[in-house]
C-alpha positions in Angstrom: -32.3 -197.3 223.7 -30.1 -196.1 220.8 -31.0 -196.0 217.3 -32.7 -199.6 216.4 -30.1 -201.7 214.7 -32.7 -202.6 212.0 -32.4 -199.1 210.4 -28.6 -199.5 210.1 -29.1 -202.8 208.1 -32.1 -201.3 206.0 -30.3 -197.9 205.5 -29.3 -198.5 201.9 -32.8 -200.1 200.8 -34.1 -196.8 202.1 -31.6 -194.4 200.7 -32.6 -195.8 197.9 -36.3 -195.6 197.9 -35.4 -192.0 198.7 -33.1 -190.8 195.9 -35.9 -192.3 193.7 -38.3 -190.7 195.0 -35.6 -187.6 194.7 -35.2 -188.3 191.4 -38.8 -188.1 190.8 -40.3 -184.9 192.2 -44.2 -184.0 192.5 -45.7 -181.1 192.9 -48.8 -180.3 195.4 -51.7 -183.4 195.1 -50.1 -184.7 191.6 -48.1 -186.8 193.8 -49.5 -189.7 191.5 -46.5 -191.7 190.9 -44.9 -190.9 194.5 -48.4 -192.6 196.1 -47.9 -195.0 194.1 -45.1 -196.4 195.6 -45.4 -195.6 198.9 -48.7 -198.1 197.9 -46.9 -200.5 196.5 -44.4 -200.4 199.3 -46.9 -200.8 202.1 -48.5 -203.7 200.5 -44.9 -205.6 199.9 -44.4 -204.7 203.9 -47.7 -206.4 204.8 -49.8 -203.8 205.8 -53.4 -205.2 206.8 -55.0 -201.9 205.2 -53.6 -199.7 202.1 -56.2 -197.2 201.2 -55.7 -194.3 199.0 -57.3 -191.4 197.6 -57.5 -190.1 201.0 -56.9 -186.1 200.8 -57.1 -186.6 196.6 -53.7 -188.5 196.3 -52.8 -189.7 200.9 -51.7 -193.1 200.9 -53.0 -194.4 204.3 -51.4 -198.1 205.9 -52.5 -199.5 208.9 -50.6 -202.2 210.9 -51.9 -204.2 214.0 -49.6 -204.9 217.0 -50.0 -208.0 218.4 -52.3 -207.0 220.7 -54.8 -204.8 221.1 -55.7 -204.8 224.9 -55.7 -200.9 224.6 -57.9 -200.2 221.7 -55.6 -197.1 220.7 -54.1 -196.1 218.0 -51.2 -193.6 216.9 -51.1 -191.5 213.7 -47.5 -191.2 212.3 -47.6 -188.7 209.3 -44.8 -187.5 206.3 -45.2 -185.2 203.4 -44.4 -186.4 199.8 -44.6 -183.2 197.8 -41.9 -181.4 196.2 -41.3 -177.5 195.3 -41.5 -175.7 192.2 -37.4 -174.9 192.1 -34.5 -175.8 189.7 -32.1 -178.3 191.3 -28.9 -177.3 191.7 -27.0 -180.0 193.1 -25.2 -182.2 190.4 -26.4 -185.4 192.0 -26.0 -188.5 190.0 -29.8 -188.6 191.4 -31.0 -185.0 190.7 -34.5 -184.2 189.7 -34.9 -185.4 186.2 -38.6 -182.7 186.4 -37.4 -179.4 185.3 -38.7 -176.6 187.6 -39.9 -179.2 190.5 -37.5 -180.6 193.2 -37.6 -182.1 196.6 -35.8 -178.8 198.2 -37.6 -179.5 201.7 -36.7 -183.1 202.4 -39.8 -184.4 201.9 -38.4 -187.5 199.9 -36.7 -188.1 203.0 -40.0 -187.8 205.7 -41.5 -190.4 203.1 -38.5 -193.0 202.6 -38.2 -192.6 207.1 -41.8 -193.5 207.4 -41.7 -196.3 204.8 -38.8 -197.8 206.9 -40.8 -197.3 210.1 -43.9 -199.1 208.6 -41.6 -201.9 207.0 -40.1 -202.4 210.4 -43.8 -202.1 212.3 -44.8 -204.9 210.1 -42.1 -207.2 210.5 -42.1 -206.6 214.4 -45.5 -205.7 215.7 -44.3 -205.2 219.3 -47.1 -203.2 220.6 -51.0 -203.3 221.7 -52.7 -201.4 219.8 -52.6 -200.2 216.2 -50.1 -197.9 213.8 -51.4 -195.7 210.7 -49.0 -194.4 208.6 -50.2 -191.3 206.9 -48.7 -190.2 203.6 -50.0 -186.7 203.1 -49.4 -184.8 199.3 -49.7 -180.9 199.3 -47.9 -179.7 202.3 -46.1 -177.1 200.5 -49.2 -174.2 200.0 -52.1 -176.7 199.0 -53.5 -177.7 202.9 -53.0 -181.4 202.2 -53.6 -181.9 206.0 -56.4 -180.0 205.9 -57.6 -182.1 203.1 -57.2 -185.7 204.3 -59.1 -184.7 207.8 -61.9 -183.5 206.0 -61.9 -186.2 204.2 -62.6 -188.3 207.9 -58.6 -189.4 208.3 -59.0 -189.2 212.3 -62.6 -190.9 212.6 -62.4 -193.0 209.8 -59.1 -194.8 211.5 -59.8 -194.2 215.0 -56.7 -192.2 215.7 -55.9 -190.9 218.9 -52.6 -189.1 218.6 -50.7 -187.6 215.9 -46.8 -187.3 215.7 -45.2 -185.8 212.7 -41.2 -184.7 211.5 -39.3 -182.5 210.1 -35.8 -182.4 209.1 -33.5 -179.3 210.0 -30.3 -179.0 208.7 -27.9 -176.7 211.0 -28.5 -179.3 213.5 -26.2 -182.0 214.3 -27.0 -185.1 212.3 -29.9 -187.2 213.9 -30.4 -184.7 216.9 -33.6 -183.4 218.1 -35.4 -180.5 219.1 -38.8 -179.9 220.0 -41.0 -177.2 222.1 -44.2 -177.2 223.4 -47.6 -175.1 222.6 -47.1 -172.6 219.3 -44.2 -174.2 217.5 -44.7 -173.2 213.7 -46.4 -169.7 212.5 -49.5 -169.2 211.1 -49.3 -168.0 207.4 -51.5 -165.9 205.9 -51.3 -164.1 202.6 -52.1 -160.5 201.2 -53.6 -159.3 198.0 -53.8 -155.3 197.4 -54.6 -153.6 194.1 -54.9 -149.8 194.2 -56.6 -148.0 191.1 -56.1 -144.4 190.0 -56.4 -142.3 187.2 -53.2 -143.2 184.3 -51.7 -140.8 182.3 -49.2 -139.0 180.5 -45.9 -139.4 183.1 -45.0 -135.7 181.4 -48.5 -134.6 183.0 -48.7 -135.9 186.9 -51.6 -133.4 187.6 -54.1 -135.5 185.3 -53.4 -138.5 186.9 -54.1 -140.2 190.3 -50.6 -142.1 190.6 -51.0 -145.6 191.8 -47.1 -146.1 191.9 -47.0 -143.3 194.8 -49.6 -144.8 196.5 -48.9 -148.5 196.5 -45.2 -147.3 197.5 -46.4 -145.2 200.5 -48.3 -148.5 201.2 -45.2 -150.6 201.1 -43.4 -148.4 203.7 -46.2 -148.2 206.0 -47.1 -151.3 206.2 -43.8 -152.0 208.3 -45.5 -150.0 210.8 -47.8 -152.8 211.8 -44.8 -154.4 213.0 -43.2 -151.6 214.9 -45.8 -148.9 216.0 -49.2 -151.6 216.6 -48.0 -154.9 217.9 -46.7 -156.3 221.4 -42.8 -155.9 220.9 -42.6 -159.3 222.7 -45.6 -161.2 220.5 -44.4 -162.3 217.1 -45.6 -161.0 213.5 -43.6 -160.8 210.2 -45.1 -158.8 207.4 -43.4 -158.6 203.8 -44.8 -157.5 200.8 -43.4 -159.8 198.0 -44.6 -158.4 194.6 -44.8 -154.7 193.4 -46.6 -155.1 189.5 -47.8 -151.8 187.6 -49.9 -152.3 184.6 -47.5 -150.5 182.8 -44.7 -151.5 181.1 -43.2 -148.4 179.6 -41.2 -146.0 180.7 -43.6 -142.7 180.0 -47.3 -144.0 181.5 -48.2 -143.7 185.4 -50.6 -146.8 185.8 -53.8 -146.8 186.3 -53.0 -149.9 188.5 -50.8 -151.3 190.6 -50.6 -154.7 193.2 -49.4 -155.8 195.9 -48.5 -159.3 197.1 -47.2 -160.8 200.6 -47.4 -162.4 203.3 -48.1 -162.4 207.3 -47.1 -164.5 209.8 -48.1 -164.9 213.5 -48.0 -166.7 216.3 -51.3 -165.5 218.3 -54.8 -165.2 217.1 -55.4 -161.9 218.2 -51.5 -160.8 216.6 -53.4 -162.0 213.1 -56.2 -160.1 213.8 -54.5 -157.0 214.0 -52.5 -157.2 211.0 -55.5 -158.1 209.2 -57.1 -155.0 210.5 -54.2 -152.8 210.2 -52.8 -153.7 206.9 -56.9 -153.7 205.5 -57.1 -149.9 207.8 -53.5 -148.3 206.3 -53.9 -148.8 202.6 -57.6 -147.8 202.7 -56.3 -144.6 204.4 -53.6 -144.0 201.6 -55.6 -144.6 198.6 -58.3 -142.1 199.9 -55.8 -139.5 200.7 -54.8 -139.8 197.2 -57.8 -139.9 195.3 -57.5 -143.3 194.6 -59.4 -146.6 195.3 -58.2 -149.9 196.8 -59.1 -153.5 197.2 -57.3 -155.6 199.9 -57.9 -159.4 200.3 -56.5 -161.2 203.3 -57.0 -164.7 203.0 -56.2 -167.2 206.0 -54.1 -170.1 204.9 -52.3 -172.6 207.6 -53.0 -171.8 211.3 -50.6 -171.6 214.1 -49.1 -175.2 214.4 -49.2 -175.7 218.7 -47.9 -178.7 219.6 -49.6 -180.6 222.6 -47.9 -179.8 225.9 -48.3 -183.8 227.2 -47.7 -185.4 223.7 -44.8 -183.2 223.3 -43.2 -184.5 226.3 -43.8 -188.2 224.8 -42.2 -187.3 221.7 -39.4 -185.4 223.6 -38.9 -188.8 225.8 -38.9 -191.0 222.4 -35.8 -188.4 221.6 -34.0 -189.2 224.0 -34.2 -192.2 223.6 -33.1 -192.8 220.3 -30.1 -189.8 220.6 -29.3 -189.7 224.0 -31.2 -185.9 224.2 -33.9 -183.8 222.6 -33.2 -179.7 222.8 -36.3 -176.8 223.2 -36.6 -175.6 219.6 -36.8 -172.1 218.5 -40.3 -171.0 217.4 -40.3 -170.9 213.7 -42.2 -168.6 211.5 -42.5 -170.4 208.4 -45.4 -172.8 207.9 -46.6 -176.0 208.3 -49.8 -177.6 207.3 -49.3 -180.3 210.2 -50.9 -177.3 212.1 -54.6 -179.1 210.7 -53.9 -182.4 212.3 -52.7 -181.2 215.5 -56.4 -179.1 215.2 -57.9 -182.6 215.1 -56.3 -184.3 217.5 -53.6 -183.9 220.2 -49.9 -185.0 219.2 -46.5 -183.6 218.2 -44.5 -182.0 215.8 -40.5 -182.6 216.5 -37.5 -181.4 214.5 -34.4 -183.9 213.4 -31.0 -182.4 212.6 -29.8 -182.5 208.7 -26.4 -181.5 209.3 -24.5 -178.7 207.6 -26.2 -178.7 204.3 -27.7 -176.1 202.6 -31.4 -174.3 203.8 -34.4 -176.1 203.1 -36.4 -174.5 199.9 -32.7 -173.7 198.5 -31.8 -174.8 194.9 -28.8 -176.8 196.5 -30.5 -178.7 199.2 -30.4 -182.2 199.8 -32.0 -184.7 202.6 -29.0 -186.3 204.5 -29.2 -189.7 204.3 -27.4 -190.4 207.4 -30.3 -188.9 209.2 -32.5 -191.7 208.3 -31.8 -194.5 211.1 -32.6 -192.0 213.7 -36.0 -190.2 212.0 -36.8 -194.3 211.6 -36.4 -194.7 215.0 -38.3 -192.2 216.4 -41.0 -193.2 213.8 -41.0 -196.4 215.1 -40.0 -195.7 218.9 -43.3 -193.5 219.6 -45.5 -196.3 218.6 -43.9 -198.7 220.6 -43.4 -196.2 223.5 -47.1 -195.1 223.4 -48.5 -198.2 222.8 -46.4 -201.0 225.2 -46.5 -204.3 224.3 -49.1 -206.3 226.8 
């Protein structure tokens, strides 16, 4: 089955609940006008069930095949946040938010799943039941995480979760997907060393935080290279490098460090907690100095389901005629708290040759929105068979 002849027809009513959307960007859970349509949108589709508020500001919409012989139900999920950048892409359609844009396709997941839902509703061929989850806060604030503690998986009695994510570099409404750890766990680093500041024409009265933090830096590329498995996966960078002086004659009493970690394995992030917490203890007290590390835990490794993946592989296929093994990835992805809760998917869709996602010139292709619809839709017809 290629891509479904509706989403060619509704292609411009959807590229154009996009570019609004585009136009309009939101930031983390104040996704307050963004909810609001999807809302309204649901509701005009016929939705039997629109609830909001779920996760502070997910927009939830449930639809009912026509049957419901097998009592299960499939969670289809898009983000709707934006990212604190500058556009800077001329677009009649451009963020009109200064310092906020939709620089991750986002406004496109949304304006996909709203044409999946709308075609759900005016079709209904399956047995069972579709929820569309609209999730804010993708983008650093654990949205995902939010709406399943607030009971999104009990509450609506889903079974599996699929989710998308566009990818530009690939062909145009291509696929790729891959099966266990997918997306890297992210973790971020806080270090601020203490000394003794001073005089910068008298060194010998001072404990120089700069020296240490900047011993720190270096060896903390040793984690990578001289304690983990050269064939396991971990990226460390340190970020920010801020004295509390500002002049040119003063060594600091402090200075911090910022970055971040990522990993594939749960024992790889427990060694570069240990390691990185281990190394700048060491440095500070071979300098005289003190240090304070904090190593907070923020999205877990996003593992796809092997069996759901090959569903959602199959759905590819169908839709584009192929679906290709995905690189792992060691940026983020807050799906990663769904996937926790229940067994499903995470599956990439090409974006064509347009610039990198969280780029000041991005843009969500447009033409890749009959085949994300289609997949949307596909799963949930593929997963749940008509009767």
């Amino acid at each position: 089955m290629p891509v479904k002849n509706r989403f060619a027809e509704l292609l411009p009513e959807i590229s154009g609940w996009r570019r609004d959307i585009h136009r309009h960007p939101e930031l983390l859970y104040e996704t307050h006008r963004t909810s609001a349509l999807v809302t309204e949108k649901l509701r005009e589709f016929g939705c039997d069930e629109v609830i909001g508020g779920i996760g502070r500001t997910g927009v939830v919409g449930v639809i009912r095949g026509r049957s419901n012989g097998s009592g299960r139900t499939i969670g289809l999920r898009a983000d709707m946040d934006a990212l604190p950048i500058q556009e800077d892409t001329g677009l009649d359609y451009a963020s009109g938010t200064p310092g906020a844009m939709h620089a991750c396709g986002h406004d496109g997941h949304t304006a996909m799943l709203l044409g999946a839902a709308k075609y759900l509703c005016e079709t209904r061929n399956f047995d069972g039941t579709a929820v569309a989850i609209f999730q804010p806060a993708e983008e650093g604030g654990g949205g995902g995480r939010e709406m399943c503690e607030d009971g999104l998986m009990d509450r609506f009695g889903i079974d599996e979760v699929y989710g998308m994510h566009n990818w530009p570099g690939r062909p145009v409404g291509s696929f790729a997907i891959r099966p266990g750890a997918f997306f890297a766990a992210t973790d971020v680093f806080r270090i601020e060393f203490e000394g003794r500041g001073g005089h910068a024409a008298k060194p010998q009265e001072t404990v120089d935080t700069v020296v240490m933090a900047s011993q720190a830096v270096v060896a903390l590329q040793t984690v990578v290279s001289r304690n983990a498995d050269p064939v396991d996966r971990l990226v460390v960078s340190v970020t920010s490098f801020e004295t509390s002086s500002t002049t040119f004659n003063v060594i600091p009493q402090t200075v911090k460090l910022k970055g971040t970690v990522r990993t594939l394995s749960p024992g790889m992030r427990d060694l570069a907690e240990d390691r990185i917490t281990s190394i700048c203890e060491g440095i500070a007290s071979v300098f005289g100095g003190t240090v304070k590390v904090v190593y907070d835990r923020n999205y877990p490794v996003m593992a796809n389901s092997e069996t759901e993946t090959g569903y959602a592989a199959d759905v590819a296929r169908l839709v584009s005629g192929g679906c290709d093994d995905a690189p792992y990835v060691m940026g983020g992805e807050d799906f990663a708290f769904m996937l926790e809760a229940r067994p499903g998917a995470y599956i990439l869709v090409g974006n064509g040759e347009t610039a990198p996602v969280h780029h000041p010139q991005y843009n969500f292709n447009d033409e890749t929105i009959p085949a994300g619809c289609s997949w949307y839709a596909q799963m949930v017809e593929s997963r749940l068979p008509a009767a």
